[in-house]
N, C-alpha and C positions, 0 to 999 in steps of 0.2 A: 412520608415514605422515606425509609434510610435506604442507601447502598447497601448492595446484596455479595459476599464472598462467593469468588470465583470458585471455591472447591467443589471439584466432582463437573466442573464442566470441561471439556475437549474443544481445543481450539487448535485451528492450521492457520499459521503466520505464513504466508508465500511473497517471499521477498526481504527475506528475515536473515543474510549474510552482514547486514550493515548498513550505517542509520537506523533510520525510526522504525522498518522492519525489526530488526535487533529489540529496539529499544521496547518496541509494544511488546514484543516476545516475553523480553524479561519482565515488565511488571506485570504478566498475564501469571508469569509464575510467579512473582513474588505473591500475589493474591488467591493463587491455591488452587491453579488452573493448570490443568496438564496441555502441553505445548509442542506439538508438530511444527518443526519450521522447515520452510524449503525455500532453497534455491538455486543456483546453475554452481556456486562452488563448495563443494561438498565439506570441502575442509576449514572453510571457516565456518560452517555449522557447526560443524565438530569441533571447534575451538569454544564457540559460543555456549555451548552445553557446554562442557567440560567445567565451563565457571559457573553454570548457574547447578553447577550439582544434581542433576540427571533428571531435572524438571524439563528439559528440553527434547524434543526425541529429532534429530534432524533426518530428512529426507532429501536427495539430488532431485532440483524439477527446473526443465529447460519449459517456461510456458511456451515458446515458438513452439513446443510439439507436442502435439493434441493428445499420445498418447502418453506425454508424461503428465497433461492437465488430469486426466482418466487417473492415472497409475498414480498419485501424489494424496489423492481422496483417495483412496484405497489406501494405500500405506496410511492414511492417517488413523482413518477408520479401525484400522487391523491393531495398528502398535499403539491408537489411546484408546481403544475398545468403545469407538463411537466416537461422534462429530455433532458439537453445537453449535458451532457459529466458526466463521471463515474471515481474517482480516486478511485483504488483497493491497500487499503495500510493493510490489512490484515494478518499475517505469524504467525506462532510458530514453536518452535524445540526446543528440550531437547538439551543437551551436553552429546553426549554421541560415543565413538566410533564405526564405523559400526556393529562390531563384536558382539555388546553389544544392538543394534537396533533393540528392539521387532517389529511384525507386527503389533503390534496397533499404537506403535508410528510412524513407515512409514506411518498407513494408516494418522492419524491424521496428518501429516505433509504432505503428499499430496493431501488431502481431502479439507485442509485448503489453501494452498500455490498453486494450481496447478486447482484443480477441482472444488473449490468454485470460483476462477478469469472468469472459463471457463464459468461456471453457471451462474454468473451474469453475463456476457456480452453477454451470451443467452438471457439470460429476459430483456435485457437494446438492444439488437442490432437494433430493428426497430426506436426507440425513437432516437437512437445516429445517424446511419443513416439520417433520415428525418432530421436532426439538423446540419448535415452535424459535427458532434461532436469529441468527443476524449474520451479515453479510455487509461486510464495514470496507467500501472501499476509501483508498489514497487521492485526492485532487490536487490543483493548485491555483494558487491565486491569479495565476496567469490568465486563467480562463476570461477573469473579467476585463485586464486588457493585457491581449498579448504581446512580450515582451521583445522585440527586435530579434533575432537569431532563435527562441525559443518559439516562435507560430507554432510550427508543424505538433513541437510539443504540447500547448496549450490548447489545438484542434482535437487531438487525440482525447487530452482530460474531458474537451466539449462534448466529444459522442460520450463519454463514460457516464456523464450527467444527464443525458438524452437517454441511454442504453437504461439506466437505474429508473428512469420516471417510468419506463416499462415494463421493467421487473417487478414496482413495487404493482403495477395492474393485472401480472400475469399472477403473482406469488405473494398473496395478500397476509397470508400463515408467519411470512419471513420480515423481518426487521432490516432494511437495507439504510444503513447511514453513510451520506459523502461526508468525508473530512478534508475541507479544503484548508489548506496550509499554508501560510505566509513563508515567510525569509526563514531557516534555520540552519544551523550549523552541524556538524559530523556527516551528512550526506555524501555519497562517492558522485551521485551520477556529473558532479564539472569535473572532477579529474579528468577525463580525456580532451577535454576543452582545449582548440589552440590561444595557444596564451596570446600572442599578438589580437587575433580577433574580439576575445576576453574581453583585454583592457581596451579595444576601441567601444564594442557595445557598452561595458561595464560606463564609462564614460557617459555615452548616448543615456545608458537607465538611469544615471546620475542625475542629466542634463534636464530629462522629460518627467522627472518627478516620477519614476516607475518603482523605488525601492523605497519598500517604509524603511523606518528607521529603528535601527537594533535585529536581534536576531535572538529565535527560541532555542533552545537545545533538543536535539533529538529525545534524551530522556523524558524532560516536560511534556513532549509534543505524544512520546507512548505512555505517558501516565494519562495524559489526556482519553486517548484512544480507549484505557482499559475501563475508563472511568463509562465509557458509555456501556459496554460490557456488563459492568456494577451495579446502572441505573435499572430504578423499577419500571420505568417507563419508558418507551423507545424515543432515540434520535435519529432522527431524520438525516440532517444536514447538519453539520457544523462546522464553523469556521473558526482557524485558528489564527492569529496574528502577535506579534511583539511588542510589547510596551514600546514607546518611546525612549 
């Protein structure tokens, strides 16, 4: 079995402003795939298409709100004239220890990571269906041990991995693969990270053997991504990690 060109299929990248969002985006199009991205800042979608030469169609979508998970599968459907497969690369989380985990930031970190994946693949399940399609969410390594300041984070990815062994029993039509993801570079969500706390935990994951070694690039990590898109045969789970 060879790898299959992406032409003539309809993909929605949500979470597709920067990093591996971005990055699946664009080798979806460089493979001949027309490409819905969404996310909360409209203008750097619009930046993002402008370079890949109008293979990208962006859309604004806050997943916190239900009725832009609704309205985002629509626009997708409408401006790439149909929907086959859905990459959910979306997350945020503070750095912060559980103890220190207000309820806004739980809800925004489960609203975002957990209930906006569920939502959109609510409004996208008849289109992926009938397309016989896939349904590719984002994880991370964290899950298998969670990483000091990142828990709350890593709970989140755990229900996404509990939420998918569901889906694939409710929606057996649909191809649902988790891509858990090692260490990689270009991502925004440390940017708001306080830097003090950083380098004490940064330190701690040193101390406790929590960081492999080396780091993937966001690009690799969405050529990876499109590559299961490509495949004859469905993936499941994949795990990505960095050479030494």
């Amino acid at each position: 079995m060879t790898a299959r060109s992406l032409s003539g299929r309809r993909i929605l990248v949500v979470g597709a402003s920067s990093g591996i969002g971005a990055a699946t985006a664009v080798a979806a199009a460089k493979s001949g795939a027309t490409v819905v991205i969404a996310a909360r800042r409209l203008e750097r979608l619009t930046a993002l298409a402008e370079s890949c030469e109008g293979r990208l169609l962006p859309v604004r979508c806050d997943v916190r709100d239900p009725d832009d998970c609704r309205l985002v599968v629509e626009r997708a459907v409408s401006d790439a004239g149909g929907l086959d497969d859905v990459v959910y690369a979306a997350a945020v989380s503070d750095l912060v220890l559980v103890k220190g985990t207000s309820a806004e930031e739980w809800h925004r970190i489960l609203e975002t990571n957990v209930v906006g994946f569920s939502l959109v693949f609510g409004a996208a399940e008849r289109h992926l269906a009938a397309a016989e399609g896939s349904m590719i969410v984002l994880s991370s390594i964290s899950v298998l041990r969670p990483k000091p300041g990142l828990v709350p984070y890593a709970a989140s990815k755990a229900a996404v991995h509990k939420l998918v062994e569901g889906m694939r029993t409710e929606n057996p039509d649909i191809n649902f693969t988790i891509v858990t993801i090692g260490p990689t570079a270009g991502g925004e969500m440390s940017r708001g990270f306080d830097p003090v706390l950083a380098g004490e935990l940064t330190a701690q994951w040193v101390r406790e053997g929590f960081l492999a070694r080396g780091q993937m690039t966001s690009e690799d990590v969405g050529e990876r991504i499109v590559e299961c898109l490509e495949a004859p045969m469905r993936t499941e789970d994949l795990v990505l990690l960095p050479r030494p």
